[in-house]
PAZAPA-4460 file (N, C-alpha, C; in steps of 0.05 Angstrom, whole numbers, plus 32768, in hexadecimal, padded with zeros to 4 digits):
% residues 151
    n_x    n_y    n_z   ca_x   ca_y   ca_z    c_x    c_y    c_z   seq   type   mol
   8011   7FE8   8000   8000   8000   8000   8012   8019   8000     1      X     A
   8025   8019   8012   8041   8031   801A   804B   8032   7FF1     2      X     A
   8049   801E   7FE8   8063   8024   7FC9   8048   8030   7FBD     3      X     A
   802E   8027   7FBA   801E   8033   7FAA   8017   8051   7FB1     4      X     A
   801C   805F   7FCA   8016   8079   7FCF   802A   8082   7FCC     5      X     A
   804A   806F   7FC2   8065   8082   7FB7   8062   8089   7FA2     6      X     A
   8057   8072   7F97   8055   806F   7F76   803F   8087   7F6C     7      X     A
   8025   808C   7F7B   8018   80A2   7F71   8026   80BB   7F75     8      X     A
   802E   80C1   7F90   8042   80D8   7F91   8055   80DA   7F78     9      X     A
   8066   80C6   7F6F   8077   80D7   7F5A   8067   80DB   7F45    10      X     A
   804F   80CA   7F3E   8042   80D4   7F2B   8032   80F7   7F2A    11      X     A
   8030   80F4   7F43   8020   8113   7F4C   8037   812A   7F42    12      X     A
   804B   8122   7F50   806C   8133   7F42   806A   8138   7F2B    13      X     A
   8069   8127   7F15   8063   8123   7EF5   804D   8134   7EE7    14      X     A
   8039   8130   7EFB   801B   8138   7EEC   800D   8120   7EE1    15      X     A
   801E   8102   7EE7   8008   80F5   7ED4   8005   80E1   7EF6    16      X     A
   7FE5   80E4   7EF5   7FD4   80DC   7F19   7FC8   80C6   7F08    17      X     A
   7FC5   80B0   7F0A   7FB6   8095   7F06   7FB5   8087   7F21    18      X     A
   7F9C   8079   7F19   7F91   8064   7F33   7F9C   804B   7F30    19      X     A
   7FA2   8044   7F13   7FA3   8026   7F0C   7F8F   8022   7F00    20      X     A
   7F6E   802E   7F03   7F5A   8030   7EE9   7F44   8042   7EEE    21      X     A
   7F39   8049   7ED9   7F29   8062   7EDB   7F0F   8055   7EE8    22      X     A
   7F07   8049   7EF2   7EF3   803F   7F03   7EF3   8045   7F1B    23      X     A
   7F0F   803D   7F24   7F09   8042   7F43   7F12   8064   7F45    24      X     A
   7F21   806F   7F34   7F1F   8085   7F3F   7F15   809E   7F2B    25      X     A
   7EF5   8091   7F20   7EDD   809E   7F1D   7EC9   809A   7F39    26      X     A
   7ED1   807D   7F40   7EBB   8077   7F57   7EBA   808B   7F6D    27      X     A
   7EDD   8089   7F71   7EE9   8099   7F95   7EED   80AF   7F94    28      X     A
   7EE7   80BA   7F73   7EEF   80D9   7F7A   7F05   80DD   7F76    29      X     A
   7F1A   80D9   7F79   7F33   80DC   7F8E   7F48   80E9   7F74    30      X     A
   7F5C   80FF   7F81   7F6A   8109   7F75   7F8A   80FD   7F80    31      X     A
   7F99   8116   7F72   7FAE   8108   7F7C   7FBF   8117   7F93    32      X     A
   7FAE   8133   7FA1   7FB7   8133   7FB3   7FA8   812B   7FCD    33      X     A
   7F99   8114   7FCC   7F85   810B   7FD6   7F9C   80F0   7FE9    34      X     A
   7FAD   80EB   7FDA   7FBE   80DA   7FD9   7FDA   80E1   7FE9    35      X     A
   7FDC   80F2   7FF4   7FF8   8102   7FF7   7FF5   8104   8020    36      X     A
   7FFA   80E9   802A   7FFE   80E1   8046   8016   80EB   8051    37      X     A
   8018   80F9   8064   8032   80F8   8071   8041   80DB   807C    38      X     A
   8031   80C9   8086   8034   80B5   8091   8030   809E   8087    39      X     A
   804B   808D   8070   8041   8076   8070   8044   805C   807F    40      X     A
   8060   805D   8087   806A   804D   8091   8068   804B   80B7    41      X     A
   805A   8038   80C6   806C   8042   80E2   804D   8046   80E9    42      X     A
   8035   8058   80DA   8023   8059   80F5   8010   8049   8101    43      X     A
   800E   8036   80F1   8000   8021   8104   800F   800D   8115    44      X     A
   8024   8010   8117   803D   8008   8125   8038   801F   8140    45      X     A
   8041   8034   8140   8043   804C   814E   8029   8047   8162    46      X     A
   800F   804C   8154   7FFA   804F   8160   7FF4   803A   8176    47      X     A
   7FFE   8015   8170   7FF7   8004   8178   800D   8002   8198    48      X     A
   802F   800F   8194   8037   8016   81A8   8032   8023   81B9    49      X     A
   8020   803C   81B3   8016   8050   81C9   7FFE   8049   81CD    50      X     A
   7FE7   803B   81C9   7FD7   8032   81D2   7FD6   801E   81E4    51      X     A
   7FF0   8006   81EA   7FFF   7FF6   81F4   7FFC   7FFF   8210    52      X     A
   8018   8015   8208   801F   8022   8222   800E   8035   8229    53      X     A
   7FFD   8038   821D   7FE9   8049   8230   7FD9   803C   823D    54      X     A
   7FCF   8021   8234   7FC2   8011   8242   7FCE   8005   825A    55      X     A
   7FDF   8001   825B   7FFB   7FFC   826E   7FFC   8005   8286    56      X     A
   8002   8025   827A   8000   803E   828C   7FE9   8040   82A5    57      X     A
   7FD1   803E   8294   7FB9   803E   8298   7FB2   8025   82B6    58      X     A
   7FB9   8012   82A3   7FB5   7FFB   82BD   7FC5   7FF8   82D0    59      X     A
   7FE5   7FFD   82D0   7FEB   8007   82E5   7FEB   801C   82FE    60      X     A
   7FE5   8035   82EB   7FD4   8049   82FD   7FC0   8043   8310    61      X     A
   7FA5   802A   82FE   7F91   801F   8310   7F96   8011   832B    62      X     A
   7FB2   7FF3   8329   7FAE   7FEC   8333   7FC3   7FFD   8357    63      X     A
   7FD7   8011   834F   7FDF   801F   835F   7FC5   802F   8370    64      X     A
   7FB6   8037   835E   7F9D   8045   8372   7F93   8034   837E    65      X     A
   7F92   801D   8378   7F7E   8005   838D   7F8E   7FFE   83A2    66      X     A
   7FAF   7FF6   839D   7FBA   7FED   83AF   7FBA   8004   83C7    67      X     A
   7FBC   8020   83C0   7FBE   8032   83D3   7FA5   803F   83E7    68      X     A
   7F92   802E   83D6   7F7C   8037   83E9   7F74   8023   83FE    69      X     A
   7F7D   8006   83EB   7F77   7FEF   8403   7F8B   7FF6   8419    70      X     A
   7FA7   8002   841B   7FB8   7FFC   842F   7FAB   8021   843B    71      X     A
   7F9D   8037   8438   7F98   8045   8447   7F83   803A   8455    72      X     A
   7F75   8027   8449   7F53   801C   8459   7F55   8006   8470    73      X     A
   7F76   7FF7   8471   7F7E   7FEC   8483   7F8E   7FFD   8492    74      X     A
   7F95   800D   8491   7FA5   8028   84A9   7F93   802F   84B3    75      X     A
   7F7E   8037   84A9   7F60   8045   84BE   7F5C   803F   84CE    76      X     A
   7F53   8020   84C1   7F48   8004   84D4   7F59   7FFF   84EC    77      X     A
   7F6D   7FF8   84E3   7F88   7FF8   84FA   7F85   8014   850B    78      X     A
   7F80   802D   8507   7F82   8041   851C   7F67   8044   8528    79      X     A
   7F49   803A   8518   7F3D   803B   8525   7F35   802B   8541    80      X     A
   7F49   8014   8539   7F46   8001   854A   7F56   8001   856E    81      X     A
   7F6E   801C   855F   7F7A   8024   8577   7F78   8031   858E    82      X     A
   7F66   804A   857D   7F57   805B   857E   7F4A   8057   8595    83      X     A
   7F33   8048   8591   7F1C   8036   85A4   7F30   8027   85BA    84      X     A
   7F4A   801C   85B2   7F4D   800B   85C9   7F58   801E   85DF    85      X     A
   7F6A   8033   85D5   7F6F   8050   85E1   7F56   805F   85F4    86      X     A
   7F44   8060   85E9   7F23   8074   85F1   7F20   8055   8606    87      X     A
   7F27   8041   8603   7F1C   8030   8620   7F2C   802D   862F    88      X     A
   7F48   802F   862D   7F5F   802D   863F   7F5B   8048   8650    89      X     A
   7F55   805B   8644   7F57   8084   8651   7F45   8076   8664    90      X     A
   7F25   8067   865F   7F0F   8070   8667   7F0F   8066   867F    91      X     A
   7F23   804F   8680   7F2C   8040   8699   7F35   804F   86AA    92      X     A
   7F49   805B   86A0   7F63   806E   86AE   7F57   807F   86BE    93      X     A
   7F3C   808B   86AE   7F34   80AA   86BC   7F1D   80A0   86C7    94      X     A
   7F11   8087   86C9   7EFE   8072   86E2   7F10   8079   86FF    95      X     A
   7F25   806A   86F5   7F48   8063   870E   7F49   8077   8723    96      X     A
   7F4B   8094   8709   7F49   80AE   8712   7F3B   80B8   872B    97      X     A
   7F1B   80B6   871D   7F0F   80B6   872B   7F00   80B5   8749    98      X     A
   7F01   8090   8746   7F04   8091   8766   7F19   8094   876E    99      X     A
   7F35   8095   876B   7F4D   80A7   8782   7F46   80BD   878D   100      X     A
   7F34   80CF   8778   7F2E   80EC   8776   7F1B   80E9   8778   101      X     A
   7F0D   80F2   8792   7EF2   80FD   8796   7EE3   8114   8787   102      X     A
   7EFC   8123   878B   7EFD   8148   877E   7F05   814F   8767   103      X     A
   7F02   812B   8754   7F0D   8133   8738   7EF1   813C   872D   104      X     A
   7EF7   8151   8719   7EE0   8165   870C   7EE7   816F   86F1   105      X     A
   7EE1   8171   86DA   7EEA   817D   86C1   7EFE   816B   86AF   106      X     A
   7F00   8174   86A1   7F14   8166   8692   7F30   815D   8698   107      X     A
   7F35   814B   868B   7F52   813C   8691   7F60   812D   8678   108      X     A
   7F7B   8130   8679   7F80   812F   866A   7F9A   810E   866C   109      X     A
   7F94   8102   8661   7FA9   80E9   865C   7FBF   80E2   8644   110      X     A
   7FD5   80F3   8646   7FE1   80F1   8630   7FF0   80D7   862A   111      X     A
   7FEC   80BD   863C   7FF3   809A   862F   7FEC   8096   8617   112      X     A
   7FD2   809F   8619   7FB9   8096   8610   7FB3   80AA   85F4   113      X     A
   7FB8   80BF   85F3   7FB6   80D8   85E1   7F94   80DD   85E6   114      X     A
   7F8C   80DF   85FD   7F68   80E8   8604   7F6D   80F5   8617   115      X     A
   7F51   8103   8618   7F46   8113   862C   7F2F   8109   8634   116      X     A
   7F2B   8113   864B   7F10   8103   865B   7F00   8126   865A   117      X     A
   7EE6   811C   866A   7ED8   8134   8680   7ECD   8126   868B   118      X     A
   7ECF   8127   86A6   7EC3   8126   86BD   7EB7   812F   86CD   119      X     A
   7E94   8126   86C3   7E88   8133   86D9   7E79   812E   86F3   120      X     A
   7E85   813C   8709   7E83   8133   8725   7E68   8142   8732   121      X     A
   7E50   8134   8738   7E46   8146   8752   7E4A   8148   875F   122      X     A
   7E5F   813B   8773   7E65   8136   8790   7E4D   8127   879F   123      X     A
   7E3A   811B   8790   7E2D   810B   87AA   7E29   80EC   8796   124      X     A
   7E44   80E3   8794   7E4C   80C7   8786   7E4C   80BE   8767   125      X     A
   7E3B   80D3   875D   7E36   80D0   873C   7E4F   80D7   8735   126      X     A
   7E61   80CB   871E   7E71   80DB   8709   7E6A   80C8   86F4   127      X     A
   7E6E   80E5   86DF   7E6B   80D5   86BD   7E86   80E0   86B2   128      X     A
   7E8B   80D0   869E   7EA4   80CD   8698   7E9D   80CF   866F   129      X     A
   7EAA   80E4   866C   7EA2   80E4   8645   7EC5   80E0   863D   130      X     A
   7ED4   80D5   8630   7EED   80D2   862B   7EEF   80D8   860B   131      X     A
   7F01   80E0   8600   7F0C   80DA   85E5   7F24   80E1   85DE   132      X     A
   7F27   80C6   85D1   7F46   80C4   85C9   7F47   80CA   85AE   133      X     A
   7F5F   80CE   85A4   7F66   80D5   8587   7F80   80C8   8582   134      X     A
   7F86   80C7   8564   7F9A   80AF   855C   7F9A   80B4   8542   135      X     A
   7FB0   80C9   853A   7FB3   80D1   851C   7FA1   80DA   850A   136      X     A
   7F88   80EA   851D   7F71   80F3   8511   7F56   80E4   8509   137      X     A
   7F60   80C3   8520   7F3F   80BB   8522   7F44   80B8   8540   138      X     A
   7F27   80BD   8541   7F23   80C9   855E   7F0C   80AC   856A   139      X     A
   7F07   80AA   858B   7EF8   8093   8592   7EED   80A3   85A9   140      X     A
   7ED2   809D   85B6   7EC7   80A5   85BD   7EBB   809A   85D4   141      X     A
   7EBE   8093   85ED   7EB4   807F   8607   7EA5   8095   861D   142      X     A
   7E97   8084   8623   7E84   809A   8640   7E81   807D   8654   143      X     A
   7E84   808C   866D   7E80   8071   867B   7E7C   8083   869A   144      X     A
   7E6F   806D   86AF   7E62   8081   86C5   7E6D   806C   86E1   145      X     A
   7E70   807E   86F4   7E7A   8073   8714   7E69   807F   8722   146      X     A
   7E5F   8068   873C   7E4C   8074   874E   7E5A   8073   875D   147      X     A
   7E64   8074   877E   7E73   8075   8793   7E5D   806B   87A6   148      X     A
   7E66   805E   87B1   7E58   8056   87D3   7E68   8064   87E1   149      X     A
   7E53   806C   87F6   7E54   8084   880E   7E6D   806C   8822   150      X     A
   7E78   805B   881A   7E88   804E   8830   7EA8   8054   8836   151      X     A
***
């Protein structure tokens, strides 16, 4: 196909443009600069490489986004899970607190643990206890309550 669009080119040079017969190019119309490709050789070669590697490209890109979201969706999990065990360890701590401290009142703070409590005391045996811990920006959340006997 490449020698026959050489072969019309030098004829185009010449002035004398033939198809090979006046049929087909009564049928197609076609002149002879109709005929005058920059590209014979190489582009369906060319095209089939960069479509390759683009597909390539493409699917590797995909499966890097998946791998990186499964290993952020197991980091969460893992801090959420710390998180919570943190918010029940404090909630203990500032229970502990508690009864040592008759006169504990307001907030408290447990930096083992990375939480804060509040503690609220009436002084006639009630305390509630709201805690939350935090852990690389997930946070856990515990409340828990102590009565005291008058003993």
């Amino acid at each position: 196909n490449c020698r026959r669009i050489l072969l019309y080119r030098r004829q185009q040079d010449t002035g004398n443009c033939s198809f090979g017969s006046d049929r087909i190019a009564r049928g197609k119309k076609r002149t002879c600069a109709a005929l005058d490709f920059k590209f014979c050789r190489g582009f369906t070669a060319t095209t089939a490489v960069i479509l390759l590697a683009t597909g390539t490209l493409a699917f590797s890109l995909a499966s890097l986004v998946s791998a990186a979201l499964y290993a952020d969706s197991v980091n969460q999990r893992e801090l959420r899970i710390q998180a919570r065990l943190n918010a029940s360890a404090c909630l203990e701590t500032v229970t502990l607190m508690a009864y040592k401290d008759y006169f504990l009142n307001g907030p408290v703070t447990v930096p083992e643990f990375g939480c804060t409590g509040n503690v609220s005391n009436d002084y006639l045996g009630h305390i509630s206890l709201n805690v939350k811990a935090s852990l690389e920006g997930v946070s856990a959340y515990e409340s828990g309550g102590v009565t005291m006997n008058g003993q």
